[in-house]
C-alpha positions in Angstrom: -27.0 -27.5 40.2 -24.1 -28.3 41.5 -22.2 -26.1 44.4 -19.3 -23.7 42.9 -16.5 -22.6 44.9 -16.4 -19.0 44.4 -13.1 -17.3 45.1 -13.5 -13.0 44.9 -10.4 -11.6 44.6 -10.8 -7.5 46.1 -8.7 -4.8 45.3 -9.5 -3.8 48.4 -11.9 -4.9 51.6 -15.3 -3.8 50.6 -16.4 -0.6 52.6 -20.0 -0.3 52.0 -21.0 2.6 54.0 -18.1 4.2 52.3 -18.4 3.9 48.6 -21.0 2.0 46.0 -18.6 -0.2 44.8 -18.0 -1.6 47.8 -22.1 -1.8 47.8 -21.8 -3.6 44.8 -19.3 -6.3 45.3 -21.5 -7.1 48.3 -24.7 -7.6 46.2 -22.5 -9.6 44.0 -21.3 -11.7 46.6 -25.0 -12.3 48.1 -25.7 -13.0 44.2 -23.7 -16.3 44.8 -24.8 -16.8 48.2 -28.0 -17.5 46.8 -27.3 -19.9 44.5 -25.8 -22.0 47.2 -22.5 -21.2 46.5 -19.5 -21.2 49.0 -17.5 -18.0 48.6 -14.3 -17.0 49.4 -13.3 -13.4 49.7 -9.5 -12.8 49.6 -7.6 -9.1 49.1 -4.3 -8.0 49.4 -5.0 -4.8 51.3 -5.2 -3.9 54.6 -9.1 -3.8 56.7 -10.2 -0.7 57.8 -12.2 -0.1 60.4 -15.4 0.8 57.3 -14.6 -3.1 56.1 -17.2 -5.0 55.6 -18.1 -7.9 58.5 -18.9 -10.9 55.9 -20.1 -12.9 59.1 -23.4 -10.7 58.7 -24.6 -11.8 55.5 -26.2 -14.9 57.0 -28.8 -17.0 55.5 -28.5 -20.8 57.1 -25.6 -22.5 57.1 -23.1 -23.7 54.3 -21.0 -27.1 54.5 -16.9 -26.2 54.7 -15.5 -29.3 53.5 -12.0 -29.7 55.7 -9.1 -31.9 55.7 -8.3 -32.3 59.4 -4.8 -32.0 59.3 -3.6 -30.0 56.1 -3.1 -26.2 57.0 -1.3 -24.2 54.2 0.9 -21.0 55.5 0.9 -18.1 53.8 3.0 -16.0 56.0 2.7 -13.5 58.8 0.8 -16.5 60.8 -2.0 -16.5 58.5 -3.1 -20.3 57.5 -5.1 -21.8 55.0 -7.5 -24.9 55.8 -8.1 -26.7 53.0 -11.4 -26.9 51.6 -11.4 -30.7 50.0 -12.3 -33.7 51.1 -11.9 -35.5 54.7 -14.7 -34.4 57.6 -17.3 -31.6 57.2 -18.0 -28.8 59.6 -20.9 -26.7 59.4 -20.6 -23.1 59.4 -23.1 -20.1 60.3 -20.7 -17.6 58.6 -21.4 -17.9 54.4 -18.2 -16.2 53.6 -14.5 -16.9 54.3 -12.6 -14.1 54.5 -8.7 -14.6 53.4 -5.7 -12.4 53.3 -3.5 -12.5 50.1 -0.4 -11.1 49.2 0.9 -9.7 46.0 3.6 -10.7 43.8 4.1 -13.7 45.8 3.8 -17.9 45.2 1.9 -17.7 48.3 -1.0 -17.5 46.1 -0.3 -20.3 43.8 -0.1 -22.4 46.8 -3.1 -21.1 47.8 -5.4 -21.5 44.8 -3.9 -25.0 44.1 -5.7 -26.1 47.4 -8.8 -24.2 47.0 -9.4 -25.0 43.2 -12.0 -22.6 42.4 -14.9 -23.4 40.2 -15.5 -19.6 39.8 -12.6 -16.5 39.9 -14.1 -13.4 40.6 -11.7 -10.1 39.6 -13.1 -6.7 41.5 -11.3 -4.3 38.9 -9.2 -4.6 36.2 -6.2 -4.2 38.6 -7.1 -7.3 40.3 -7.2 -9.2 37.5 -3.1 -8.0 36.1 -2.2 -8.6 39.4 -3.5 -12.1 39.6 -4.9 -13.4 36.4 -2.0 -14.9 35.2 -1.4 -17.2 38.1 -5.1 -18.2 38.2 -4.7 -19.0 34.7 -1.7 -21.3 35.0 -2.7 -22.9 38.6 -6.2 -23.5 37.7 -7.1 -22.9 34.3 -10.1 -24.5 34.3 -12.1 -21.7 36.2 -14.2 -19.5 34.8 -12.4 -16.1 35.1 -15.7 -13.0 35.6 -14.3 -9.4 36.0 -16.4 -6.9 37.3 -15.4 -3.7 36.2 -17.6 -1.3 38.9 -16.9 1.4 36.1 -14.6 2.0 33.2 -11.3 3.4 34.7 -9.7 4.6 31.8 -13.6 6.2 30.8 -13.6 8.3 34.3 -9.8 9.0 33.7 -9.9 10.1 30.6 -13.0 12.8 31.4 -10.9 13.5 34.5 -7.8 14.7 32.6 -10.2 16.6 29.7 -11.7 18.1 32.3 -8.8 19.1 34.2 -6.6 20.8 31.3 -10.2 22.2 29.4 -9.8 19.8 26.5 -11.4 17.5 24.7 -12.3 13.7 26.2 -9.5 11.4 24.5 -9.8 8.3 25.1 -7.0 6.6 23.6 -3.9 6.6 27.1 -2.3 4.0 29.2 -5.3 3.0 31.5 -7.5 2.3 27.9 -5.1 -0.6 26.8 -4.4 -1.8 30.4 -8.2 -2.3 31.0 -9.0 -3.4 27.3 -6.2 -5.9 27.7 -7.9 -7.0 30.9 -11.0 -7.3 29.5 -10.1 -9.4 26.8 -8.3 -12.0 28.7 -11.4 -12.7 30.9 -14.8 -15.1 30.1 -16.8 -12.5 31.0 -17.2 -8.7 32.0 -19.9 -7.7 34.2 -20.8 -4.4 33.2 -22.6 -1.8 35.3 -23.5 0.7 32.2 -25.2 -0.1 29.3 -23.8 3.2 27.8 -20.2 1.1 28.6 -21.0 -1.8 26.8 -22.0 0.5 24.0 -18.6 1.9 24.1 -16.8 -1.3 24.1 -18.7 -2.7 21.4 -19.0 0.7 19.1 -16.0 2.5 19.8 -13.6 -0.6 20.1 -15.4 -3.2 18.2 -15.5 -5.8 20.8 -17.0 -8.6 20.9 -20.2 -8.7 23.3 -20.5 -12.2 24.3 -17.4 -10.8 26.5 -19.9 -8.2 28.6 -23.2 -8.3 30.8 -24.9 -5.8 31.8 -25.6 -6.3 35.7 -27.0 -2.9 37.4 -27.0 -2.5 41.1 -29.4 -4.9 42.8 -31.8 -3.8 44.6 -35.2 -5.3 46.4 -38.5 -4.1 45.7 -39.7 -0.4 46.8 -42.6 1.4 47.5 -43.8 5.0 48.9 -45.1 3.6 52.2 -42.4 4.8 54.7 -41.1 8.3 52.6 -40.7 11.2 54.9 -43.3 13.6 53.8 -42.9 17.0 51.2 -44.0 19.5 54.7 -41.1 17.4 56.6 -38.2 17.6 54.7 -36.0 20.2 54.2 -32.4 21.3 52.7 -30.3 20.2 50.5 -27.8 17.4 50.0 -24.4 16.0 48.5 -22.7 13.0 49.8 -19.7 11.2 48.2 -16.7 9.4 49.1 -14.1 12.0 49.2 -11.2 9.2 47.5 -13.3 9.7 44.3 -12.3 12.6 42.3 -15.2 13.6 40.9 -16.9 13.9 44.2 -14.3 16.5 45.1 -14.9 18.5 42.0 -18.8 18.2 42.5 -18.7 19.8 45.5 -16.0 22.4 44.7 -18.5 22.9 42.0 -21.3 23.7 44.5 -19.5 25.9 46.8 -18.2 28.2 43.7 -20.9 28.3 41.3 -24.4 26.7 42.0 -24.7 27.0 45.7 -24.5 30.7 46.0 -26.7 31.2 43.2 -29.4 28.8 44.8 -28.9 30.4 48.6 -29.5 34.0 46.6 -33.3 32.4 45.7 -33.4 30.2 48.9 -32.0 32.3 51.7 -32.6 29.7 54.7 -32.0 26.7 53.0 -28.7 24.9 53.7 -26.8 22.5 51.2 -24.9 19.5 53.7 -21.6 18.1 52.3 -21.3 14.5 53.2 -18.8 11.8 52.5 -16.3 9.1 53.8 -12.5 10.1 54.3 -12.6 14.1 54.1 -9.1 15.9 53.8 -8.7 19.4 55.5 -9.2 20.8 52.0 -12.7 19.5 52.4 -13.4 20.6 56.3 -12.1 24.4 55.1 -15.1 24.5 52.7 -17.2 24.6 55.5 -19.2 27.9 56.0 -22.4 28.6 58.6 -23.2 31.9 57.3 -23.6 30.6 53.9 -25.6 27.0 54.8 -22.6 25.4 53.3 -21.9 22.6 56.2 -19.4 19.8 55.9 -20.4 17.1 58.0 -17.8 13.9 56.8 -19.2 11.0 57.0 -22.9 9.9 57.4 -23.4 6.8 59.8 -26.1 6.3 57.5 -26.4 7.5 54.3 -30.1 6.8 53.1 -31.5 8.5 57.2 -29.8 12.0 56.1 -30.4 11.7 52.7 -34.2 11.0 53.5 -34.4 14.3 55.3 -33.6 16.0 52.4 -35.9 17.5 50.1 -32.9 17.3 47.0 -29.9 15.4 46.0 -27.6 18.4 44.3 -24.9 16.1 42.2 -23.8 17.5 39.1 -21.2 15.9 38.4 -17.8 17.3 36.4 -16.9 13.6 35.3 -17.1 10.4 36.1 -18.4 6.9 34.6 -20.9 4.2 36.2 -23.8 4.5 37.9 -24.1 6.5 41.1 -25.0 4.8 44.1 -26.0 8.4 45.6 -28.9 7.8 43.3 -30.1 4.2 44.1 -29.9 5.9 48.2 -31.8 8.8 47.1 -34.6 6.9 45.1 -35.1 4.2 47.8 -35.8 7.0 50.5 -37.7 8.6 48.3 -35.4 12.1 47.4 -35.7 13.4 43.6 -31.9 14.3 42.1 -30.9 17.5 41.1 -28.1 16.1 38.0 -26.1 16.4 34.7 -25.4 14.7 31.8 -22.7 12.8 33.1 -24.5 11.7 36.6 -27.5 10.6 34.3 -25.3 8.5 32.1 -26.1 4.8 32.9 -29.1 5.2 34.9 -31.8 7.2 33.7 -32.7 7.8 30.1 -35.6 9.8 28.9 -36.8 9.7 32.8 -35.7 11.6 35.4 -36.4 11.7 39.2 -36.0 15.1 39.7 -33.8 17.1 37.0 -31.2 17.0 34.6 -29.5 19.9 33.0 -25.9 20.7 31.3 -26.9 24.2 31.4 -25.7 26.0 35.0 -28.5 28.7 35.1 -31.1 26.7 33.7 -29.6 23.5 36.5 -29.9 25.8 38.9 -33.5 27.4 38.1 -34.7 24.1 37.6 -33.6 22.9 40.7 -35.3 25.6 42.4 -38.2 25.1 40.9 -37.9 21.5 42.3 -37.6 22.2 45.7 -40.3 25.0 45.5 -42.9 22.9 43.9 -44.7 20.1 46.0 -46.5 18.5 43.0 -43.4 18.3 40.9 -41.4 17.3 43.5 -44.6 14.2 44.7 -44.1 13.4 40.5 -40.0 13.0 40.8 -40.6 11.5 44.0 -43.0 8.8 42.5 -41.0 8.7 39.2 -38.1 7.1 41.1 -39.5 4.4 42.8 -40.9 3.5 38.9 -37.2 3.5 37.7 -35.6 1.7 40.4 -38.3 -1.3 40.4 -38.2 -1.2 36.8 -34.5 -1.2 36.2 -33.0 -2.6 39.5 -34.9 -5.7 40.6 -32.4 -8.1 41.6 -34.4 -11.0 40.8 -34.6 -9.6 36.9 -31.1 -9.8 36.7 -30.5 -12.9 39.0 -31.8 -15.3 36.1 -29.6 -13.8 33.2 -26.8 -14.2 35.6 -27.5 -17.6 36.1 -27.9 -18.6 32.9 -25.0 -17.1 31.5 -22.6 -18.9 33.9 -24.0 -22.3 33.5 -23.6 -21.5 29.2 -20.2 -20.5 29.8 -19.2 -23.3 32.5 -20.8 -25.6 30.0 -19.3 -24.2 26.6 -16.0 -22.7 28.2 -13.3 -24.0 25.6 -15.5 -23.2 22.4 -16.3 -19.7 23.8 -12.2 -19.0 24.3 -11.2 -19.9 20.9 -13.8 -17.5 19.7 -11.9 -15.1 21.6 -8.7 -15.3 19.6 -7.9 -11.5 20.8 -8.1 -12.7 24.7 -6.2 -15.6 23.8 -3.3 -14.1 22.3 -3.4 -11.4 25.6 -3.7 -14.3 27.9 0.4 -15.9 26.0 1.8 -12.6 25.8 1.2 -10.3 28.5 0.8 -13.1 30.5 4.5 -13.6 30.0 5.0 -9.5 31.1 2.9 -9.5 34.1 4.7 -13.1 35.5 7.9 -12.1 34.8 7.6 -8.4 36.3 5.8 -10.3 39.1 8.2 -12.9 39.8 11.5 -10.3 39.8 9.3 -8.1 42.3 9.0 -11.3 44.6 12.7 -11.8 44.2 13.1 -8.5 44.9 11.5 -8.7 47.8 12.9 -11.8 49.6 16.6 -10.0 49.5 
């Protein structure tokens, strides 16, 4: 198997200890890593100091090859070595790390050196605001977008949720991400229930999606803090997610005080990356509601915990929160919608749309060593079952070498993508090329 050059493209610079899809683009990345791939991971955004260091995914070493004298210039003293031909340099560092700018040739310059084998889009917005000159520079590549969730699915729950109505999910966002959909080889798709969706709902086709879960290693019980030890409750979130928000709103109004009335010394702990004021006000002593912002490390205080309270308002995906909780070993207290995606008939803990009978289940729960051992136990089952990297790494595989191998016959069967690709390809150029314009007077 030959090596690909794999060129991610982020909407932003992952931020693992901040959010699961910055989890996941990681695995995804270590996905290629292991095939012996060399990766490239370029955004247009700004690092924060939560961005990911790709020098620690390590592994041996990976051949660069480099031209010694060609060094493309993308601006603001930023340089691009090219990776073809001349001398090779080995490199302890398995990822290259390179900025991008938007709406700017910069990046057809750049691409026309690197000549990916393999484009990776993290979100639909990625892929409008670069597909088309990946297309036309290198059109060759196979194009995956990894959708981390269904925007316009989450957005259109948000909005129904928001203004008490019914879920409609016919706006904006829908054709924008359909349209995106359709114009790529192949969707990498973290809900089943999605694909269902896609392929039920909107009739398409599903040689365009894969269902690829988290990834996870192998767990076991050995090293789970013990029933007698733990104690509490727990919520943790990014606080950039909407739905996180209206979870814990959620908790402070109308399940916590109803739980704290049964369970007078237990305390509920709120954390989550980038809290606003609005979050820090929430914070209460006398009622064991504490706000704590972010966790240096998630799974440590969610493994002193003896529940994970998420019910969640909205939303679409799978929850990291829950992969965290099950790999430390803490049953879920859940909904409906924070099922969806992950758990079907099975639960680690408890699910219930109902808020008294959440509630008195969850209670329950906490109360109750031997159903709580059972959740506990239940949720290492689930996760080895239905998260094993190495179960999904082979599907993976073969699905890229088939399309790599069958890439012209598998576009004309997409005649939908096809006629996306000639005519909002024109739109998003166009719009792209007067912003650049734009932006040089």
């Amino acid at each position: 198997m030959k090596q690909n050059k794999v060129l991610f493209i982020g909407l932003v610079w992952p931020e693992p200890t901040s959010s699961a899809a910055g989890k996941r683009i990681i695995q995804l990345v270590e996905f290629f890593l292991n095939r012996g791939d060399q990766v490239i991971f370029s955004s247009a955004a700004a690092k924060s100091e939560s961005s990911f260091d790709f020098s620690t995914l390590r592994g041996g070493t990976t051949s660069l090859s480099l031209r010694k004298t060609d060094s493309l210039s993308l601006g603001g003293g930023t340089s691009f070595t090219s990776l073809r031909g001349g001398t090779t340099k080995q490199s302890q560092n398995l990822v290259t790390e390179f900025p991008i700018e938007l709406n700017s040739s910069s990046f057809n310059d750049f691409i026309q050196e690197l000549q990916p084998d393999i484009v990776v889009y993290d979100r639909f917005v990625s892929e409008e605001q670069f597909g088309w000159r990946v297309r036309e520079v290198c059109p060759n590549a196979l194009q995956i977008l990894d959708t981390e969730d269904l925007h316009f699915l989450r957005a259109a729950r948000e909005k129904a949720f928001k203004k008490s109505e019914e879920v409609d999910l016919y706006n904006e966002t829908t054709y924008r991400e359909i349209a995106s959909l359709l114009r790529c080889d192949l969707n990498w798709m973290i809900s089943e229930a999605e694909i269902d969706l896609l392929t039920n709902q909107f009739n398409l086709s599903k040689t365009l999606f894969q269902y690829i879960p988290f990834l996870e290693e192998e767990i076991s019980t050995a090293n789970f803090i013990s029933y007698q030890d733990r104690k509490d409750f727990i919520f943790i979130g990014n606080f950039l997610h909407e739905p996180n928000w209206q979870t814990v709103l959620k908790l402070k109004k109308e399940i916590w005080p109803r739980i704290r009335k049964e369970l007078p010394i237990a305390k509920l702990h709120i954390y989550g990356a980038y809290p606003t004021q609005k979050v820090w006000d929430l914070h209460n002593e006398k009622e064991g509601f504490l706000v704590h912002g972010k966790a240096e490390n998630a799974k440590e205080v969610i493994a002193q915990a003896r529940i994970l309270l998420a019910p969640l308002p909205f939303g679409a995906g799978q929850k990291g929160k829950f992969i965290d909780a099950m790999q430390v070993g803490t049953p879920i207290a859940t909904n409906s919608i924070g099922a969806e995606g992950m758990f079907d008939q099975e639960i680690p803990g408890i699910k219930s749309d109902d808020l008294e009978e959440f509630v008195q289940k969850t209670i329950e729960l906490y109360s109750d060593e031997i159903l709580w051992t059972k959740s506990q136990e239940l949720g290492v089952k689930i996760h080895n079952e239905k998260f094993q990297k190495e179960t999904f790494y082979s599907n993976m595989e073969e699905q890229i070498q088939f399309l790599q191998a069958n890439l012209e016959k598998h576009r004309q069967q997409n005649i939908l993508g096809k006629t996306l690709q000639q005519t909002n390809h024109n739109a998003l150029k166009y719009m792209s090329l007067w912003i650049e314009e734009k932006n040089k007077k």
